[in-house]
C-alpha positions as CSV (number, residue, x, y, z in Angstrom):
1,X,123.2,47.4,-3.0
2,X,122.1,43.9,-4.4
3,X,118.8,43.8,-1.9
4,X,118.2,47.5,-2.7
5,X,118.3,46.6,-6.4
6,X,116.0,43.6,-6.2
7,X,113.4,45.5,-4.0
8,X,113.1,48.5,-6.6
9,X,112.6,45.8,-9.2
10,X,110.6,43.9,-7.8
11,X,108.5,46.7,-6.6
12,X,108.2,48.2,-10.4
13,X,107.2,45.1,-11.8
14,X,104.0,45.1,-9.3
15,X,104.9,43.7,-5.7
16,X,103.2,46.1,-3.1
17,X,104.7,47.3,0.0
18,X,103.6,44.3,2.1
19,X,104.4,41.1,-0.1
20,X,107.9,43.6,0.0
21,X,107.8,43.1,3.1
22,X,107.6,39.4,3.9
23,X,110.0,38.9,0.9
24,X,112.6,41.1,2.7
25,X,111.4,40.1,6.1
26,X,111.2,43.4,7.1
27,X,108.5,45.5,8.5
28,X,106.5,47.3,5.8
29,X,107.5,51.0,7.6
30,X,111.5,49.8,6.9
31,X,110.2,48.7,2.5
32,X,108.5,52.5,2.8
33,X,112.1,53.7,4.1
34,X,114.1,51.7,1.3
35,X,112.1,52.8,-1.6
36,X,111.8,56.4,-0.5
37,X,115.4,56.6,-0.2
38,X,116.2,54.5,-4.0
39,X,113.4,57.1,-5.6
40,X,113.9,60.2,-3.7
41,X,117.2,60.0,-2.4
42,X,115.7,60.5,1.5
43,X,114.4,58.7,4.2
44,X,111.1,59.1,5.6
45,X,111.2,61.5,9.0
46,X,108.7,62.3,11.0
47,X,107.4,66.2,10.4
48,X,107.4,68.9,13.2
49,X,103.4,67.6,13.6
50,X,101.0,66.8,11.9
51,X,100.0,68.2,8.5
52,X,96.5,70.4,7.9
53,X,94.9,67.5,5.9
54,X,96.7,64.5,8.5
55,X,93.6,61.9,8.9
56,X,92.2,62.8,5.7
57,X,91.0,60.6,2.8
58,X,93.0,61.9,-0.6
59,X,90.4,63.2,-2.4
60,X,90.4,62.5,-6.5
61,X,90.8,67.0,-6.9
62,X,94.2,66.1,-4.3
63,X,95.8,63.2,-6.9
64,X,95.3,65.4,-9.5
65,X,96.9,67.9,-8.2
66,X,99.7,66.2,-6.9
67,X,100.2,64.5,-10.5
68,X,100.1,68.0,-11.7
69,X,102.5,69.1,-9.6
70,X,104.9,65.8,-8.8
71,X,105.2,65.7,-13.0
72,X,106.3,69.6,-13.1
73,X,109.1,68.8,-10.8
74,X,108.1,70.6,-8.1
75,X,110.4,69.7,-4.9
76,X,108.1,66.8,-2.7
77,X,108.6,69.8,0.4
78,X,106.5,72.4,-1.5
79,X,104.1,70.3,-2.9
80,X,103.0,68.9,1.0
81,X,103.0,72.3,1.6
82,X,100.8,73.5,-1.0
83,X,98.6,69.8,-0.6
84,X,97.8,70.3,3.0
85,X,100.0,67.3,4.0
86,X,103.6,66.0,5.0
87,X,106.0,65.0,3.0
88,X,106.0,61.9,4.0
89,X,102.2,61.4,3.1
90,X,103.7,63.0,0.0
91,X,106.5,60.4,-0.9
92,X,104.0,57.2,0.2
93,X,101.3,58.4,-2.2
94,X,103.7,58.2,-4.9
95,X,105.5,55.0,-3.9
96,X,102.3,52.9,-3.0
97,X,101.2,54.2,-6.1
98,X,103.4,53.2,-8.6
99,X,103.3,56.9,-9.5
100,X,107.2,57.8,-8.4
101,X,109.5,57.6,-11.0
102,X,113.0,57.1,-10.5
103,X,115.7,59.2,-12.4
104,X,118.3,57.4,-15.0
105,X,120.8,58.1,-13.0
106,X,120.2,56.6,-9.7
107,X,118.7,53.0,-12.5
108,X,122.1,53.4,-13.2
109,X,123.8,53.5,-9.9
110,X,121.9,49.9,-9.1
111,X,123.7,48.9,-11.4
112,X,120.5,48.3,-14.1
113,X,119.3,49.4,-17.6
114,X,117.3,52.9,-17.7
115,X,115.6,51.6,-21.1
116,X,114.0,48.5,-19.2
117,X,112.3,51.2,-16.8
């Protein structure tokens, strides 16, 4: 619990995936792994194959719509589907870009303060 703790704040005060990483000395794929699991309370899995949009750049009208739609609460399943892509493409977009945000509750379960997130 202590690493997981020090990895999600470490990552919200700015450290990217790959200085995660080396601090860890993991591979980057097992930092993805960790946070999607301390923000969205799931590993990463591979999909049954590859999503519509798979390949393709995110487009500014995609980020804004997944903002849109990440901020309404709408489950990270529905919005891939509705975005073309998989849900892991889903839950990296908002990781590696600072855009997740992780619920009270599970700041409270590391054992850290809410108000200081």
């Amino acid at each position: 619990m202590a690493e997981l703790r020090e990895m999600f704040d470490q990552h919200v005060t700015g450290l990217d995936d790959e200085l995660l990483a080396s601090m860890f000395m993991v591979a980057r794929k097992e930092v993805w792994h960790q946070l999607a699991h301390l923000y969205f309370d799931e590993c990463l899995t591979s999909s049954d194959g590859p999503a519509p949009k798979h390949g393709e750049r995110w487009t500014p009208q995609d980020d804004q719509e997944l903002d849109r739609l990440y901020s309404r609460g709408i489950p990270l399943a529905d919005i891939a589907e509705q975005l073309g892509r998989s849900k892991q493409a889903i839950c990296l977009r908002l990781i590696l870009d600072w855009r997740a945000v992780m619920p009270s509750n599970r700041i409270i379960a590391l054992g850290l303060n809410p108000d200081d997130y």
